[in-house]
N, C-alpha and C positions, 0 to 999 in steps of 0.2 A: 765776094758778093754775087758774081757770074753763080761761078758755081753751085750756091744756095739757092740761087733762082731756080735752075736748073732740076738739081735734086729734087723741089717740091713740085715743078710741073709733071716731074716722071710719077713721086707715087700719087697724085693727084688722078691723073689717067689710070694708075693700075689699079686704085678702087675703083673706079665709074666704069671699068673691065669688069671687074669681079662682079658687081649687083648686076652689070646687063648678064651676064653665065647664069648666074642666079636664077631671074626672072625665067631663062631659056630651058632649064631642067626639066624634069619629068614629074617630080613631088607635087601633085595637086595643090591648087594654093587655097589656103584660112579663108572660110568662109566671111567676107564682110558683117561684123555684129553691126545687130539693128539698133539704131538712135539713143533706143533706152538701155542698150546692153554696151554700150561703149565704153574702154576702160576709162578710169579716169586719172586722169593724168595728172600732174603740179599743176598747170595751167590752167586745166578746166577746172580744178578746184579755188583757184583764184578766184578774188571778185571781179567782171567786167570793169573795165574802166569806161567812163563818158566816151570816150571817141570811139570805143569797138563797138556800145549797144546805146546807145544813148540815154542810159538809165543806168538809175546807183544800184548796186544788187544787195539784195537784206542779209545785213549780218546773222549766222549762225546763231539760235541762243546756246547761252554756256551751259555747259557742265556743270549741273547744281556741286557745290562741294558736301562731301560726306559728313553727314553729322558727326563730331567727335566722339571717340569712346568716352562714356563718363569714366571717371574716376574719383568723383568727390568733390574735385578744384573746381565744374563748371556750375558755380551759383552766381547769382537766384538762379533758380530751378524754372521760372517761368516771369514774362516781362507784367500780366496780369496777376495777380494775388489769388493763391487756389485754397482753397478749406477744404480738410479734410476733418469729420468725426473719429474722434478716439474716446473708447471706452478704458478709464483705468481706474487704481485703487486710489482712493483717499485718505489720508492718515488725520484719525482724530485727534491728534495732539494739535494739527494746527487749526482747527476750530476756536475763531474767532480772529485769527492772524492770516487765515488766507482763506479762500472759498474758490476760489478758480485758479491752475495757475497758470495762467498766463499773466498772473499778478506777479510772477517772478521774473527777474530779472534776467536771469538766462533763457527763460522759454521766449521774451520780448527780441531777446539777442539772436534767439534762433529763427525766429518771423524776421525778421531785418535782413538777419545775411540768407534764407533761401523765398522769402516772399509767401511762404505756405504758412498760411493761418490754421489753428489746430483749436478745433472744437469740443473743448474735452467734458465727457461725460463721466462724473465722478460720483460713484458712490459710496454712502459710508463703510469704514472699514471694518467696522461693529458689525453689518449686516450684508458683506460683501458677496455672501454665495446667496442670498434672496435677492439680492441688486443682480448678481449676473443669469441668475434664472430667468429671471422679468427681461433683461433685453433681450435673451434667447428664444423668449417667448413671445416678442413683439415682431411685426411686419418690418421692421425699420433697422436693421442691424446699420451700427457703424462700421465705419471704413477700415478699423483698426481694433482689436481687441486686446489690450495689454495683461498678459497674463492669463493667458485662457487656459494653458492645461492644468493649470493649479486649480482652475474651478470646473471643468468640465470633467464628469465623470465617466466618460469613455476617450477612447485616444483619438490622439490628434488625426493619427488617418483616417478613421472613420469617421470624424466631425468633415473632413475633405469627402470622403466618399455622400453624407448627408446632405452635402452644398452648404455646409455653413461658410466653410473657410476655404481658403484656394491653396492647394500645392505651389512652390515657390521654386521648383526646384529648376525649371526651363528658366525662369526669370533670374539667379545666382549670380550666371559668372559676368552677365550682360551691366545687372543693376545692382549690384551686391559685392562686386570685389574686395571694399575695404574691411565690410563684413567679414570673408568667407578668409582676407588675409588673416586678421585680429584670430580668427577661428582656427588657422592651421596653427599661427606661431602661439597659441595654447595648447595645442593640442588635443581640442577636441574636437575634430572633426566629423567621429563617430556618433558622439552626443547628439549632436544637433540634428541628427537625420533620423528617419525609423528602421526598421529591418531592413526591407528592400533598398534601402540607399536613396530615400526621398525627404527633400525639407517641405517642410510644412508650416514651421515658426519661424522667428527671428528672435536668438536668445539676446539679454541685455547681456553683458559681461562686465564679471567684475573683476578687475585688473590693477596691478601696482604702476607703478611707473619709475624711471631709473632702473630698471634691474634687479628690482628686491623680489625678492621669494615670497608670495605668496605665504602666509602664517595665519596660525589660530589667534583670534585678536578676542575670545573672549573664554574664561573657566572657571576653576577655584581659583581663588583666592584667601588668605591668613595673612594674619598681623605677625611679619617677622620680629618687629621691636619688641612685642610681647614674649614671643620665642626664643629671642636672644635673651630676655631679661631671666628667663629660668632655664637659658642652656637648652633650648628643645631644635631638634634638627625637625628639618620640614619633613610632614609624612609624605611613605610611601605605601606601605600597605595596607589594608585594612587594620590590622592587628595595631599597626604605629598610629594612625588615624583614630582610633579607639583613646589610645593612653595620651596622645597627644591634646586631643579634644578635653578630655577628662582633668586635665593637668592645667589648661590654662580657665576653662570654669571654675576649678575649684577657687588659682592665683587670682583671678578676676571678678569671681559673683558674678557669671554670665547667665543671663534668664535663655540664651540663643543660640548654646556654643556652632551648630549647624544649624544657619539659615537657610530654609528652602523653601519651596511653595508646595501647592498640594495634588501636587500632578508630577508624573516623571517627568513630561515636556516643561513643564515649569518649573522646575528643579534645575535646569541645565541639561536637558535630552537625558544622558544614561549616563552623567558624570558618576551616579554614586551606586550606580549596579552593574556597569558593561565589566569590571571588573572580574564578574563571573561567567565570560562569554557571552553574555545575549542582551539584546536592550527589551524595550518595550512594542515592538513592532517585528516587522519584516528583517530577516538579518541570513547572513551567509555564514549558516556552523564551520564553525572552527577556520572562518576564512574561505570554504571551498565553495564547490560550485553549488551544493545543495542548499536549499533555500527552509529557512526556518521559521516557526513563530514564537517570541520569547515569554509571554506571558502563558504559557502551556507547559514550561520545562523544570526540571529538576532544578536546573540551573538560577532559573528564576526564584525558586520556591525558595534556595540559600542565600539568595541575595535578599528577598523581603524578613529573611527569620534576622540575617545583620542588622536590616533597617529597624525590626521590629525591637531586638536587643537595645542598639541604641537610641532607641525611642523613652523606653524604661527607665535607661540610666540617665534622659534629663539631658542628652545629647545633643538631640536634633530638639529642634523648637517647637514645643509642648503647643503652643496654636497655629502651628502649619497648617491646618487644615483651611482656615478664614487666609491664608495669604495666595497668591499669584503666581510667585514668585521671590525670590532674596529681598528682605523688608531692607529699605534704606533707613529706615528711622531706628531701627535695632543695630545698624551698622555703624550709624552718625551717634546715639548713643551710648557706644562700646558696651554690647551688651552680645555682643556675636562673633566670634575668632574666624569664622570660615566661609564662603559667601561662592554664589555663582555672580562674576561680574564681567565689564570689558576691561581691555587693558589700561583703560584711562583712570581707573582706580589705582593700578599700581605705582612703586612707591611716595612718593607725596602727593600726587595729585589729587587725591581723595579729599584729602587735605586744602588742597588749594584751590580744589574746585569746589567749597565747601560741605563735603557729603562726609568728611569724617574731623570731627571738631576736634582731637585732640591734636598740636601740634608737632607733638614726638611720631606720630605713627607712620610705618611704613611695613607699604604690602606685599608682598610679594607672590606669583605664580605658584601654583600647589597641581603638583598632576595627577589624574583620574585616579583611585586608588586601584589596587591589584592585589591578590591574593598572596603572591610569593613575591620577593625582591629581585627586580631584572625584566620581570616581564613588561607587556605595554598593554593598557588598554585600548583595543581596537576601535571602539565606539568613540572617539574624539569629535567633538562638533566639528559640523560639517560646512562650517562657513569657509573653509579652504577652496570649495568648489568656483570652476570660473564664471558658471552656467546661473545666472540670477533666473529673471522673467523671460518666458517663451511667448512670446507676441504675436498675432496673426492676422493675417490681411483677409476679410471678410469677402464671401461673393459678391455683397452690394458693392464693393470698389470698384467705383469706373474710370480711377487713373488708379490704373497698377503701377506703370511704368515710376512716376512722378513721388508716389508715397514709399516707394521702395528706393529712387535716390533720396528721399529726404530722410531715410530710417539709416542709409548706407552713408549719411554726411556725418552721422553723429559717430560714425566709427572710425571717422577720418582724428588726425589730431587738434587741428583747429576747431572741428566740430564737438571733439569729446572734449576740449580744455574750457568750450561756451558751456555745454549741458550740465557742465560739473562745477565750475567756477564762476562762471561769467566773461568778465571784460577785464582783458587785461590791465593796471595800471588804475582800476576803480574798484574792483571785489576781491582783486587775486595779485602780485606780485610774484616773480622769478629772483630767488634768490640764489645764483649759480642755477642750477638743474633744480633747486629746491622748489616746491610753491610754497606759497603763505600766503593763507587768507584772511583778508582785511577781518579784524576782531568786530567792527562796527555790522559789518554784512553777515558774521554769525550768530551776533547777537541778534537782529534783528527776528531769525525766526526761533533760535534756541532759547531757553531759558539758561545760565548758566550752570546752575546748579543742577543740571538734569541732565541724566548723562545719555538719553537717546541723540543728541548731538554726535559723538562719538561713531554711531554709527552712518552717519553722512556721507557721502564722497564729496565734501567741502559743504556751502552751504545750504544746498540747493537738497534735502534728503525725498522732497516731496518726487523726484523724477525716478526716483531708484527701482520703478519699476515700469522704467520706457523704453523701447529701446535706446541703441550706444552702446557707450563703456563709461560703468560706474567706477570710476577710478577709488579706492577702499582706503582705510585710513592710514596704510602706512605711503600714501604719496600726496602727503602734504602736512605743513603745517599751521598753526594761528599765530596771528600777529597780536602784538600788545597784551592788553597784563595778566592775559590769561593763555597763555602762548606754555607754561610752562601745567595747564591745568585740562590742556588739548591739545590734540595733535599729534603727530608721529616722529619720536625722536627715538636716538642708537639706543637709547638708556633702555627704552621702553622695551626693545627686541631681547636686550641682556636680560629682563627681568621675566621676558613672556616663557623663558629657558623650559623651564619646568611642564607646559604645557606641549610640548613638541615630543614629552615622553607618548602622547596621545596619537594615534593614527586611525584613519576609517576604514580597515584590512575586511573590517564582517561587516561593513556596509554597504547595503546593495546601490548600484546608483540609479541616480534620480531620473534618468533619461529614459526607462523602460518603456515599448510602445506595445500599448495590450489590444486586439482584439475588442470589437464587439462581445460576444458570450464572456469573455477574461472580464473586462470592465464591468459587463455586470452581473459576472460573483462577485467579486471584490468588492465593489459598490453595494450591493444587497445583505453583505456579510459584515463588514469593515466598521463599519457603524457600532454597528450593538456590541459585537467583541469589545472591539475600545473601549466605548463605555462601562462594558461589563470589567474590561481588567484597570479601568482607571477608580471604580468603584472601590474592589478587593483591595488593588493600591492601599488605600487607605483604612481602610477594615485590617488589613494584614498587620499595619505599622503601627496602630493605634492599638491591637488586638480586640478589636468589635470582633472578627473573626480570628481563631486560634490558628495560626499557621502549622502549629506543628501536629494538628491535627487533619490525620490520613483523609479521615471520612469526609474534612471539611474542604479539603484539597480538593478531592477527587471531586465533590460536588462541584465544583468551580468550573475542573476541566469538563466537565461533563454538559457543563453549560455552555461552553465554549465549541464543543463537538455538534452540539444541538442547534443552534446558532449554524454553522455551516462552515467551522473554520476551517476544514479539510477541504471543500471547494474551492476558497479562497487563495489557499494554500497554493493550490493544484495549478491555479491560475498564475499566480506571481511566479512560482516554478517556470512554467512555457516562457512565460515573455521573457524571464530572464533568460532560459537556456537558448533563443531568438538574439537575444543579444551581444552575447558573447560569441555565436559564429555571425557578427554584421562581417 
């Protein structure tokens, strides 16, 4: 213990050696900092205590904490209730069953869980491009425009450039992540933006769920029990289409054997002429990059002389010209073998949902006709696309931030399973991964027997053009006695078989962004052409006009040249070849 004493009084002394040598040096010594430049120490950063100052020293205030990243999870979106105006489409079918919706019960669900009330301005769907002129034309734009580049006739960047609508593209990855996810794991990324790689919209998307592929959910359709009864295999070619049609009019006494309407769009898009490379619009020859118009070509000229053939022979239905569309009352009374429908017609359901009275009958998929056996018609509807309504947030928006999480909740999963369904365990059930929805909540706004039901994303069809994700009919099913008369089951994908011979290879997509001067050729052109070959359409088929006549031809294209189809042309050309190198 001596000795430990010891020891510490010697290096005790050799430090208090060392600092006085120190102090003794030659190294000028650190200038004293002044009061305010004093370092500060642990201690000075202390609070005083009572006995050093005789005062309590004011606590620091805190470090506000950072607002979270959204990500969809942080609802309500605000602790006061915010309105925002949205302009969207109305569907006249529910005229007299709804008139606002917020009468529905998922748009209630969707105010409850973010607190934003949605002011919607809905115009008839009868006169929806006079409805959205007249807001465009008012002082007062909403907040929200659903579906705007379907009715504006210049592109979306230059409605951005005009001050209508606001570029979205700074606001994306902050207020938009579940969006911009849903958009990659589709894969189209490219769509949703313009040339230069800027948003502008917010597409709705229409999506399966489970893992099912995307498929054509609506085409031809025959009565195979008819088929079977006389040994006929399903057409594929024109030629087989011909003898086939002919074979079950004569077994049947059919006033209808081809039901259609009296428009090519009303017929099923280009179900009964892509056959010969081109439809009735804007199309990509032979597939490639060049850009074509089909109502001007050779091509067309042999597909209206087929139509016109089969017209003669009592084929196609002698008053197509008074229909719309595929007559359900020549379907319901077996007066018609061949039909443009959705897949909820095929096999018994037609039946069961009472649209076709005989009990034996079963339908099945018939694909686009073709010239030669093997090939595929490229022109297949194009409801495979993921891309619904392009949506956009108006200059008047004075919370961008707020209506763009509330647009980006709906693409969350809880938020797309309310938009589409409802509430869980009251409108919609989980059966394993299955849904099914309650048969009472479908009935409510469907009529049963009516099959725009079908096209739904459950019950709710009136939102199918807001933003979200439309979830499409093969991701879900109905509950109760008509479960077997809707809805998407395995059966129904076996029987769609024949429709998947169809693909959109010469169709140009829907995403093109035109130009000012583009928009308006095409606008200024677009109009009268269509009219002028929706006219011939049925002049050709009926033969009011001789198709096989040169003189009469050429007058047509001539009319079409005169019109200004070559500008138009010239135009769709640009913005497509803009598109392909995005």
């Amino acid at each position: 213990m001596k000795n430990a004493k010891k020891t510490g009084a010697l290096l005790l002394a050799l430090v208090m050696l060392f600092a006085l040598l120190s102090a003794c040096t030659s190294t000028p010594a650190a200038p004293t900092p002044a009061p305010s430049e004093a370092p500060q120490t642990t201690a000075a950063l202390a609070p005083a205590s009572n006995s050093d100052s005789g005062q309590t020293a004011s606590t620091p205030e805190p470090t506000p904490e950072p607002e979270p990243v959204w990500d969809g999870t942080q609802i309500p979106l605000a602790d006061d209730k915010i309105t925002f105006r949205v302009w969207a489409t109305y569907f006249d079918y529910f005229a007299g069953k709804l008139t606002d919706y917020n009468e529905l019960y998922s748009t209630q669900l969707m105010e409850e869980q973010t607190n934003v009330h949605i002011e919607w301005l809905l115009p008839a769907a009868s006169d929806i491009q006079t409805g959205f002129s007249l807001m465009l034309s008012s002082d007062d734009l909403p907040d929200m425009i659903c579906g705007f580049k379907n009715y504006y006739n210049k592109s979306d960047t230059q409605a951005v450039a005009d001050g209508l609508i606001l570029e979205l593209t700074d606001y994306a990855d902050e207020f938009l992540p579940n969006y911009l996810k849903r958009v990659a794991d589709a894969g189209v990324d490219l769509e949703i933006r313009d040339d230069e790689g800027r948003m502008n919209e917010i597409y709705t998307l229409s999506l399966t769920r489970m893992g099912r592929t995307k498929s054509h959910t609506s085409g031809l359709e025959t009565r195979q029990d008819w088929a079977d009864n006389l040994g006929l295999a399903i057409p594929e070619t024109y030629d087989e289409f011909e003898s086939y049609l002919l074979a079950l009019k004569a077994a049947y006494d059919l006033s209808a054997p081809l039901n259609m309407g009296h428009t090519i769009a009303n017929s099923g898009d280009v179900h009964l002429i892509g056959g010969y490379g081109i439809n009735d619009k804007f199309y990509k020859v032979n597939g490639t990059d060049t850009i074509g118009y089909g109502p001007t070509t050779p091509n067309y000229r042999d597909a209206l002389r087929r139509l016109h053939s089969w017209y003669q022979q009592g084929i196609i239905d002698q008053d197509f010209i008074s229909r719309t569309g595929s007559d359900r009352v020549l379907i319901s009374d077996n007066k018609s073998a061949m039909w443009v429908w959705a897949f909820t017609m095929l096999g018994q359901k037609g039946y069961n949902s009472g649209r076709l009275a005989d009990p034996n009958s079963f339908v099945i998929s018939v694909q686009n006709p073709v010239l030669n056996k093997g090939e595929k018609n490229h022109f297949g509807p194009m409801d495979v696309s993921y891309l619904d309504s392009p949506n956009a947030i108006t200059s008047n928006c004075k919370d961008i931030e707020t209506l763009l999480k509330w647009c980006d909740y709906l693409y969350t999963e809880p938020g797309a399973l309310t938009r589409n369904f409802g509430k869980e365990g009251e409108s919609y059930r989980f059966d394993g991964e299955e849904i099914v929805v309650s048969n009472d909540w479908f009935d409510k706004w469907f009529d049963m027997e009516d099959s725009i039901g079908v096209y739904s994303a459950g019950v709710f069809l009136p939102l199918q053009f807001v933003p979200g994700v439309m979830y499409d009919t093969l991701s879900w099913t109905l509950d109760g006695p008509f479960s077997n008369a809707y809805g998407y089951s395995e059966e129904d994908e076996a029987l769609k078989v024949n429709w998947h011979n169809n693909d959109n290879a010469y169709c140009i997509p829907t995403t093109l962004s035109l130009t000012a001067d583009e928009s308006s050729a095409i606008s200024n052109v677009m109009a009268d052409c269509d009219t002028l070959a929706a006219e011939q359409y049925v002049r050709f088929i009926t033969g009011v006009d001789n198709i096989d006549d040169d003189a009469v031809w050429e007058s047509y294209v001539a009319q079409m040249e005169s019109i200004g189809i070559a500008r138009a042309l010239a135009a769709e050309q640009a913005a497509y070849d803009r598109y392909i190198h995005r």
